[in-house]
C-alpha positions as CSV (number, residue, x, y, z in Angstrom):
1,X,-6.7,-13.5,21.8
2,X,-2.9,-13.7,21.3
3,X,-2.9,-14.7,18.0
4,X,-5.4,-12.0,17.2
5,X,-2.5,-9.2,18.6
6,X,-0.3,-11.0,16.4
7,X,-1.9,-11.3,13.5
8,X,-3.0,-7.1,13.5
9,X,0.7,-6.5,14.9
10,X,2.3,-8.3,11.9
11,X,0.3,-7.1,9.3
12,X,0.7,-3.6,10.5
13,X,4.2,-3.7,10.7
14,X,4.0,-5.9,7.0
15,X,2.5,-3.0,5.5
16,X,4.6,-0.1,7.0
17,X,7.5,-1.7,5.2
18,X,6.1,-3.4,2.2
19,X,4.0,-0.4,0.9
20,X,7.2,1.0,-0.7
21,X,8.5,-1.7,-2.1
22,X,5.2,-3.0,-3.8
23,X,4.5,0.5,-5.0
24,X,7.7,-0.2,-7.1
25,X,7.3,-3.6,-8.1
26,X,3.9,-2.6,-9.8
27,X,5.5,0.3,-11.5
28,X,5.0,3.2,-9.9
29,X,8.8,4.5,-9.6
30,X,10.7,7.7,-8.7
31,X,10.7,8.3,-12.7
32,X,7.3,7.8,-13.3
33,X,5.2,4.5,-14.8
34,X,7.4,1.7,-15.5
35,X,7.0,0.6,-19.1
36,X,5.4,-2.7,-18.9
37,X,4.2,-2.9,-15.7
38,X,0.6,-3.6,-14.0
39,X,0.4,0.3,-13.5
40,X,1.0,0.8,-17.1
41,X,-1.3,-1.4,-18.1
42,X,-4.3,0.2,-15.4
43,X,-2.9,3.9,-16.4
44,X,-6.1,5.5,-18.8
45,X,-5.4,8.4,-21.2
46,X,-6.3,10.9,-18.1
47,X,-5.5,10.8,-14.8
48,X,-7.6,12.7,-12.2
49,X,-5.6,14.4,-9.2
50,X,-6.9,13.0,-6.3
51,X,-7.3,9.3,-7.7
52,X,-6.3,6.2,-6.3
53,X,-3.9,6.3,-9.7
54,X,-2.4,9.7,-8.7
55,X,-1.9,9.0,-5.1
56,X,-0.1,5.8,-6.1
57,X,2.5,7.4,-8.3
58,X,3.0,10.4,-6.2
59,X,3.9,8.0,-2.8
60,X,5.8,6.0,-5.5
61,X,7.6,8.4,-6.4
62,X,8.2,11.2,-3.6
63,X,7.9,8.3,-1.6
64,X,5.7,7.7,1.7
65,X,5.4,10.2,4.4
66,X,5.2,8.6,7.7
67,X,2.3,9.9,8.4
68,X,0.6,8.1,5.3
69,X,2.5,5.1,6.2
70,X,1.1,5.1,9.7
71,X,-2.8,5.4,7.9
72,X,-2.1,2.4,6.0
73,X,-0.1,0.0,8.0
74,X,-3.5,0.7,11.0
75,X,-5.6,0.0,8.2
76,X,-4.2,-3.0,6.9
77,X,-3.7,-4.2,10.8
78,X,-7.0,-3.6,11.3
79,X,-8.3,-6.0,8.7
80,X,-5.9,-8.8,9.8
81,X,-7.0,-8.6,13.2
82,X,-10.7,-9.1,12.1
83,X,-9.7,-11.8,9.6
84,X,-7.6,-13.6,12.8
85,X,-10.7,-13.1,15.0
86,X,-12.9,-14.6,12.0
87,X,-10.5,-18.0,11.6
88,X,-10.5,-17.9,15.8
């Protein structure tokens, strides 16, 4: 049971601080697309508001609200505490 509290605790905590930083790495930037990077290369002629695409370039760059931070680091928690209980 411990290492299920673990696992969901430092995933959790993995993703509230990561989320930025890999929303940069892959391009999305306080400027826009990065030139050459994996969102470039996944950005289509259009871009629908509302889309997984959109919501990735606005967090990357207005940056995260806590709020959205909080949604992603329970979610992401969530699924390592169910892959932990899985490997129990």
């Amino acid at each position: 049971m411990a290492e299920i509290i673990i696992a969901t605790a430092v995933a959790g905590v993995s993703a509230f601080v990561g989320a930025p930083v890999v929303l940069g790495a892959i391009g999305f930037t306080k400027v826009g697309v990065a030139a050459g990077s994996i969102a470039a290369a996944v950005q289509g002629p259009t871009t629908a508001a509302g889309s997984l695409f959109a919501l990735c370039q606005s967090a990357g760059a207005a940056g995260m609200a806590v709020g959205t931070k909080v949604a992603v680091s329970s979610a992401v928690g969530t699924v390592g505490g169910a892959i932990a209980s899985i490997w129990k």
